[in-house]
C-alpha positions in Angstrom: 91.1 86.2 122.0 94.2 85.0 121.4 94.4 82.3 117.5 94.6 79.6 119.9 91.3 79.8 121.3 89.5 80.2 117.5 88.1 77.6 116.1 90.6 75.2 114.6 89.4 76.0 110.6 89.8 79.3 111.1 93.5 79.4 112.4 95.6 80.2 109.8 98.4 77.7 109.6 95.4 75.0 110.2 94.1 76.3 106.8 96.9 76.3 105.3 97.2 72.9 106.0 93.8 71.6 105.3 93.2 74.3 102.2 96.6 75.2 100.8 98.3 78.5 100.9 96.1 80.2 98.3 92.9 79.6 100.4 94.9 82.3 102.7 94.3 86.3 102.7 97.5 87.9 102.9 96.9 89.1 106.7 96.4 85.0 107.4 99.8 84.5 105.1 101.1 87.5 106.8 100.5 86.5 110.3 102.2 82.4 110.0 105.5 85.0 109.0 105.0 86.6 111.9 104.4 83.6 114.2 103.5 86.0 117.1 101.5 89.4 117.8 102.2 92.3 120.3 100.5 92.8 123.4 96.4 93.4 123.2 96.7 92.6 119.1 97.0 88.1 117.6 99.7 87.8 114.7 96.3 88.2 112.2 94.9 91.8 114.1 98.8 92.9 113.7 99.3 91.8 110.2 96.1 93.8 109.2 97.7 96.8 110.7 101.0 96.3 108.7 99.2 95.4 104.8 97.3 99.0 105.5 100.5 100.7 106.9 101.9 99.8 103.5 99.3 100.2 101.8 100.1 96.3 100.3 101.7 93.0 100.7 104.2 94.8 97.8 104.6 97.7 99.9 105.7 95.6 102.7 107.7 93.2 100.8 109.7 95.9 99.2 110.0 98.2 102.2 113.6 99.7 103.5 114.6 98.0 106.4 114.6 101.4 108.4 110.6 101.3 107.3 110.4 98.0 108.3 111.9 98.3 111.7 109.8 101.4 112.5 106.6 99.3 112.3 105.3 97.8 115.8 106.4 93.9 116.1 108.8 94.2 113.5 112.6 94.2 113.6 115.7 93.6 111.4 115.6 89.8 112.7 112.4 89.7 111.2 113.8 91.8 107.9 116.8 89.4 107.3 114.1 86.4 107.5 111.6 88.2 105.0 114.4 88.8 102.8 115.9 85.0 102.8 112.3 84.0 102.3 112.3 86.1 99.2 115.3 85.5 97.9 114.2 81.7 98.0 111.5 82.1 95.8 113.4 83.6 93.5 116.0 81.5 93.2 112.9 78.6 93.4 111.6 80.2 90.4 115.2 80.5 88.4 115.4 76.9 88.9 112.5 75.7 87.7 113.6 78.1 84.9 116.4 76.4 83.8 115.3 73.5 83.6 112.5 73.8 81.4 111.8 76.3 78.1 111.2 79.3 78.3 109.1 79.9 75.2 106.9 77.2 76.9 107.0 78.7 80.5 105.6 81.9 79.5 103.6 82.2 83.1 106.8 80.8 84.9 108.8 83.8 82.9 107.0 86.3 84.2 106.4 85.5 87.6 110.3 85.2 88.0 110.8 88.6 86.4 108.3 90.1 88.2 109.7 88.6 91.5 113.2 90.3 90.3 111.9 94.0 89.1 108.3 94.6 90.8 108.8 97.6 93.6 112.0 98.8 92.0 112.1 102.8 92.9 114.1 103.0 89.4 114.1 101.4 86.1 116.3 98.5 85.2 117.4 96.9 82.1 117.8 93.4 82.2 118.1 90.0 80.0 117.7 86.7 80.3 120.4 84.8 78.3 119.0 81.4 76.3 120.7 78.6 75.2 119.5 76.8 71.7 116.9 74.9 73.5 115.6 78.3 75.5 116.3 77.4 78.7 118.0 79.7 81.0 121.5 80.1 80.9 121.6 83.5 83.5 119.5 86.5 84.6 121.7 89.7 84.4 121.1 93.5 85.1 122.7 95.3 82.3 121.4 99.3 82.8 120.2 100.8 85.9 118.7 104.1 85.4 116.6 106.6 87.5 112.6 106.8 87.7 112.5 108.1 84.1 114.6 105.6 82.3 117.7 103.8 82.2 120.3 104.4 79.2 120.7 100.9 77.0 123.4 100.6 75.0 123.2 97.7 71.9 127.3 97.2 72.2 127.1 96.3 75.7 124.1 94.1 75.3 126.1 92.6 72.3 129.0 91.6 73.9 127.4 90.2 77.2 125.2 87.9 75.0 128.5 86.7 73.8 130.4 86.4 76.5 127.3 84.1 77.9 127.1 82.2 74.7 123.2 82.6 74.3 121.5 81.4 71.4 118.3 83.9 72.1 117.8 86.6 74.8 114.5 88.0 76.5 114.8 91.4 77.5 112.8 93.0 80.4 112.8 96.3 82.5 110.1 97.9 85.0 108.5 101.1 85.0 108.9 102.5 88.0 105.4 104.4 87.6 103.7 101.0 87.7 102.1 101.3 84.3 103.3 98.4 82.2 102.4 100.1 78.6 105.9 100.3 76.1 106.2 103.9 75.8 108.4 104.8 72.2 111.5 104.9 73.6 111.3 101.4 74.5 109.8 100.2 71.2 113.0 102.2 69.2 115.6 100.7 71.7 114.1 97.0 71.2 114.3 97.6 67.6 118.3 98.6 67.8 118.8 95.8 69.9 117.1 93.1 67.7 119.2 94.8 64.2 122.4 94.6 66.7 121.6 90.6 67.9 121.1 89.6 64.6 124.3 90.6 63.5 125.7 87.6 65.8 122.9 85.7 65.0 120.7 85.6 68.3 117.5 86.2 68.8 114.9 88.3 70.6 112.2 86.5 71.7 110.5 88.9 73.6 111.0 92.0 76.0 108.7 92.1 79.1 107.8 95.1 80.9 106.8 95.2 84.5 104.7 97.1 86.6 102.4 97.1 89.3 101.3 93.8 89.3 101.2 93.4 85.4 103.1 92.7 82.5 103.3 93.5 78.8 104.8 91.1 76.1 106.1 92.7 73.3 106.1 89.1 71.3 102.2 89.6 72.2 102.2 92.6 71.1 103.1 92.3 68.0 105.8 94.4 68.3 109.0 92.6 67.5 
């Protein structure tokens, strides 16, 4: 039966309408991407078949565009719109982030660092530079490393911050292995970084990891 012949509350752009997009599974989410299915299967029947193909809406979402192309219905016209859609909430997300505080977006933080490192196949070192009323000034990869850790280096950091005229940095990076817990390398590198910031008089406000669908705050922690 094709998603025109359902019943009209049950039709996902229809729901989406009436209910709002978080009333949506991610097959019904999926599927209004999609628009249309393939032969014998609706957008929804083929959208099931993807999220278990990839195990995830992540696994789609972060998928090589050869793995993407080699599922049924999909293409790389379909890739190049997925991507633009991402890359619009992202920069959705950065947006709001500059114009409010970071220290009082702690939620909005996170999603948008998430957004930037979740499904990363290596680790990445990054910073968000802050200006004296913590708003975001830029988001900026500093280290990329392989799946067991990228090499930081306090100097660099240093003279970045500088060169963006921050007033306070927070730090994030992902682990690759999806397990958000600070291991002691990262606790001893956060440490050099905060002695080395302070020497220019800039502060650490946090470091964020990210991994499979969490995050851990250092400034939670305790840690800094």
């Amino acid at each position: 039966m094709a998603i025109s012949d359902w019943p009209s509350n049950e039709r996902p752009r229809e729901k989406l309408l009436d209910k709002g997009s978080q009333a949506l599974s991610d097959a019904e989410l999926l599927a209004i991407f999609l628009r249309t299915g393939i032969p014998g299967k609706t957008a929804v029947d083929l959208s099931r078949e993807l999220l278990n193909r990839f195990g995830s809406l992540r696994g789609l979402l972060s998928s090589s565009l050869e793995e993407f192309c080699a599922a049924p219905g999909l293409g790389s016209a379909k890739y190049a719109q997925l991507q633009a859609t991402l890359e619009m909430g992202k920069r959705y997300i950065q947006e709001q982030l500059q114009s409010e505080s970071a220290l009082t977006s702690p939620t909005l933080t996170r999603d948008y660092l998430k957004a930037k490192l979740t499904g990363r196949p290596y680790e990445v070192f990054c910073c968000l530079y802050l200006d004296n009323q913590h708003r975001v000034i830029k988001f900026e990869e500093l280290f990329r490393g392989t799946i067991d850790g990228a090499s930081v280096y306090p100097r660099e950091v240093v003279k970045n911050t500088l060169d963006n005229k921050a007033a306070a940095v927070i730090f994030a990076h992902n682990h690759p292995s999806g397990v958000a817990e600070p291991s002691l390398a990262d606790q001893q590198i956060t440490k050099r970084l905060i002695s080395a910031l302070a020497l220019i008089d800039v502060r650490v406000l946090d470091h964020i990891i990210i991994g499979n669908g969490e995050t851990t705050s250092f400034a939670e922690r305790g840690l800094l």
